[in-house]
N, C-alpha and C positions, 0 to 999 in steps of 0.2 A: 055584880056578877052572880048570876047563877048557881044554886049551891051544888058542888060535881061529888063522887067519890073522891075519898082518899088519894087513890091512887094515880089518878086524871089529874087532882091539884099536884102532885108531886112532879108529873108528866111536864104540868103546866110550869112549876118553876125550873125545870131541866133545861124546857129550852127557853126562858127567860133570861138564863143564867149564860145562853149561847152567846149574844151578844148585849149584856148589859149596856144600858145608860143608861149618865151620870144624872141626879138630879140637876135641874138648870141652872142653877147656881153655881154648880159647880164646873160647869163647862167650859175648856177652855178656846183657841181660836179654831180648831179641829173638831171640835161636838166631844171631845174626851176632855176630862177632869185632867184640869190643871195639876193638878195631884197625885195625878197619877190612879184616880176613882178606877178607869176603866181598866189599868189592868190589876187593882187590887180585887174586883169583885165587888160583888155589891153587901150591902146590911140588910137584915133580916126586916129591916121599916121598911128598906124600899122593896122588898119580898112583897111584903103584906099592902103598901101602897098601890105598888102595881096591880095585882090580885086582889085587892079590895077584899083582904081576908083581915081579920085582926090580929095583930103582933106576935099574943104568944102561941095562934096556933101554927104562924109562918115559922116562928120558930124551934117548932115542935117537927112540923115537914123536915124542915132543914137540919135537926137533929139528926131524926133519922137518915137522909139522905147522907150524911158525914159517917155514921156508924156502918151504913153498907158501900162507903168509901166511894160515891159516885163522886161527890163531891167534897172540896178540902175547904177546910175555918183557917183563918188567918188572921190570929188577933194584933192589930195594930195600937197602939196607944188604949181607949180605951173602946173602941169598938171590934167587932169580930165580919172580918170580910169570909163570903162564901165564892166559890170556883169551881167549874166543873170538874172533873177529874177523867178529863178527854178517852185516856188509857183505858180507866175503869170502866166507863161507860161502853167503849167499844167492844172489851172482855163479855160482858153483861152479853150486850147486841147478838156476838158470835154465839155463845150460849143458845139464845134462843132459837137463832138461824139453823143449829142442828139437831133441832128439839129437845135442848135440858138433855 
């Protein structure tokens, strides 16, 4: 992948993050994780998998993205799932629609 600004890769996992899938493995007879993967969110590997970024900078995105509350962590056993935070996002949207 191309190396974008900042801001573009964060664009980029937002709407990554719209409809994640599971890695293959994990899929069950519907293309969703047995598990329940698709509607926990994804992990920060498969952030950076997809993106062909490396870990801890997906991780660093997705920090930030949590802290401006676009999207929510979800720590489950011992991984941390991410989710958009549909609400937040649309709040953000309107904002700019009436120019800030």
């Amino acid at each position: 992948m191309p190396r974008t600004p900042a801001g573009r890769t964060r664009l980029v996992i937002l709407e990554l993050l719209k409809d994640p899938a599971p890695p293959p493995w994990r899929r069950g007879p519907r293309g969703r994780g047995a598990d329940g993967t698709g509607e926990r969110g994804v992990t920060a590997r498969s952030v950076a998998a997809g993106l062909g970024i490396p870990l801890r900078l997906a991780e660093r995105h997705l920090a930030l993205l949590t802290d401006l509350g676009l999207v929510r962590a979800r720590r489950v056993g011992r991984r941390t799932y991410y989710r958009r935070e549909e609400f937040r996002i649309a709040e953000v949207a309107r904002l700019f629609e009436k120019g800030w």
